[in-house]
C-alpha positions in Angstrom: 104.7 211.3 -67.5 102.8 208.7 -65.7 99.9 209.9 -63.0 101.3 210.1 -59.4 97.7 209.5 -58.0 94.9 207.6 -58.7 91.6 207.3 -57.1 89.7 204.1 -57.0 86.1 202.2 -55.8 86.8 199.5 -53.4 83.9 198.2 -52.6 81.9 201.0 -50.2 85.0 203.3 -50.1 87.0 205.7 -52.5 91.2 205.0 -51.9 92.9 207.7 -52.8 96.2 205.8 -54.1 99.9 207.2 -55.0 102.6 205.4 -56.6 105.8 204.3 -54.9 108.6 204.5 -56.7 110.2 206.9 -60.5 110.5 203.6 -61.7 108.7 202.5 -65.7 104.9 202.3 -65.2 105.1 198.0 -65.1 107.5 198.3 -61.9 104.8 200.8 -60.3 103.4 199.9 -57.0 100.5 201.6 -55.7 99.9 202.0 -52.0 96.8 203.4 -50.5 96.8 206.8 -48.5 93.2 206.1 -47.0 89.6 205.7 -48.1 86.8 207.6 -47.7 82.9 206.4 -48.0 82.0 209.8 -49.5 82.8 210.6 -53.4 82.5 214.2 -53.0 85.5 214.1 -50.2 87.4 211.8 -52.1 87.4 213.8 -55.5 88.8 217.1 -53.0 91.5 215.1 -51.8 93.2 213.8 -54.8 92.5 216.9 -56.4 94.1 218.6 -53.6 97.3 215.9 -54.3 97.0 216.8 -57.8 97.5 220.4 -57.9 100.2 219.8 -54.7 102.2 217.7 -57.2 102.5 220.4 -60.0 103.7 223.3 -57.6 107.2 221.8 -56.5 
């Protein structure tokens, strides 16, 4: 199964990104929940998404 999240450099910031859609991986589209400038934060919150993801 394809990730749900993804967490990406964009310049200064890290954008914590999910994908829209339970289509195949090559009709994914990725929107952006937010960015944060600081990695440490960043890694918490998709982490956070992660382990949210696995408890349904």
């Amino acid at each position: 199964m394809p990730d749900q999240f993804k967490l990406t450099r964009q310049g200064k910031t890290w954008q914590i990104m999910a994908r829209k859609g339970a289509g195949a991986a090559t009709e994914a589209a990725w929107i952006s929940l937010g960015g944060c400038p600081d990695q440490v934060v960043a890694v918490r919150v998709w982490l956070a998404l992660v382990a949210l993801k696995g408890r349904k």
